[in-house]
N, C-alpha and C positions, 0 to 999 in steps of 0.2 A: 186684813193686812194692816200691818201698826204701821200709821202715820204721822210723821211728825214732821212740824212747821215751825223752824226760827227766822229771824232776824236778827242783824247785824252790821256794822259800818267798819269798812275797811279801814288801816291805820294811814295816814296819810305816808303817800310814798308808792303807795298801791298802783301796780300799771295795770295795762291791758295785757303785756306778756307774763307779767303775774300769774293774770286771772289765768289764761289757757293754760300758764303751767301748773295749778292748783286743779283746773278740770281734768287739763291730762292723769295727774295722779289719782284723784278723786274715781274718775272712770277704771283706772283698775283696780285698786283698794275696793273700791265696792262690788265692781263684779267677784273678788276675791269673796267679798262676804254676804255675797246677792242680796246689795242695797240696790233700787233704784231711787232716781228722782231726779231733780230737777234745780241750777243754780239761775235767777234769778237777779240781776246786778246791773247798778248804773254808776259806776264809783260813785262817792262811796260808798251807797247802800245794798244790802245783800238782805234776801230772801229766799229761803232753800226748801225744797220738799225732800224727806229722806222717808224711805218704805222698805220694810223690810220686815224680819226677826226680831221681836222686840229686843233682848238683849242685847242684839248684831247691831242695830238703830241706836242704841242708849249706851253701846260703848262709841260708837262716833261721832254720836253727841258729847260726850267726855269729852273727845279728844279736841273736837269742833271749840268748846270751852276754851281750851289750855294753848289756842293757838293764838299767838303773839301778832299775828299778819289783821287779827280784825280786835273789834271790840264793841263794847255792849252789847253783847248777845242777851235774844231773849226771847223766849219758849211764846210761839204765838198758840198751839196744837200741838197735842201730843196724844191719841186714840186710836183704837182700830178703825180702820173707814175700807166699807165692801169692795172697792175695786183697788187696782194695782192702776194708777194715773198714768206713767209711764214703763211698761212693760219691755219696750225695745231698750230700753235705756239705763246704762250704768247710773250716767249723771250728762242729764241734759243741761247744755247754758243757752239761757236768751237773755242778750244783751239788751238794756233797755233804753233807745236812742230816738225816737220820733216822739213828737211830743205829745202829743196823746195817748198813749202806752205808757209816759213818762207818768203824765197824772193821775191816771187808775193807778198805777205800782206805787207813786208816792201816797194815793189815798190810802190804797191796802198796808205800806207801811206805817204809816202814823194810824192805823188801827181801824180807819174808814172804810172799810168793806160794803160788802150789799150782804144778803143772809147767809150768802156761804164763800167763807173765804176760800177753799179748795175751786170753788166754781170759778172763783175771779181771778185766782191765777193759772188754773188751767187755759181761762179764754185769755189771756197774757202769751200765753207760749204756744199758741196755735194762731193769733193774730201776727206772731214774728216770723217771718219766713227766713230770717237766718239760724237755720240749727241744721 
């Protein structure tokens, strides 16, 4: 399954009804082109799992690029990886609000991981029970 992992910071301005209406959309665009994955955010910082077709995956990443609502985006993972992370799911959000959730997700963004960054934010979005 081709998987790819960016980050990015919201442009200031950025709300919470933003984000749900960026997920809303997100959720059906990608069921349209059976991406799953996963958005990841604590204004302003954003981290995304997108899985799919690779071409299906690399034109959304195009598009993810070209969109004016964030900025400096930057390709953390981009490979095949054997499973499908989230299956149920168009595009799953975990909002990232306690603060110890807070500090893995800012270590995983400034690049601080443990050996596998799929692992660290999987266990991100199963310690959040808002989804």
């Amino acid at each position: 399954m081709y998987t790819l992992i960016y980050k990015s910071q919201f442009c200031s301005g950025i709300s919470l009804i933003d984000v749900d209406n960026i997920h809303m959309i997100s959720q059906a665009k990608n069921r349209e082109y059976q991406i799953t994955g996963c958005l990841y955010f604590t204004i302003p910082y954003v981290i995304q799992i997108l899985q799919g077709k690779q071409e299906c995956v690399m034109r959304l990443y195009n598009n993810i690029n070209k969109d004016r609502r964030h900025h400096s985006v930057s390709l953390l993972m981009s490979e095949d990886y054997p499973t499908q992370l989230f299956p149920r799911w168009s595009m799953r959000k975990v909002r990232i609000h306690n603060e110890e959730t807070y500090l893995r997700f800012i270590h995983i963004f400034e690049g601080r991981f443990t050996s596998n960054l799929i692992s660290d934010l999987v266990a991100i979005s199963f310690d959040n029970p808002n989804w």
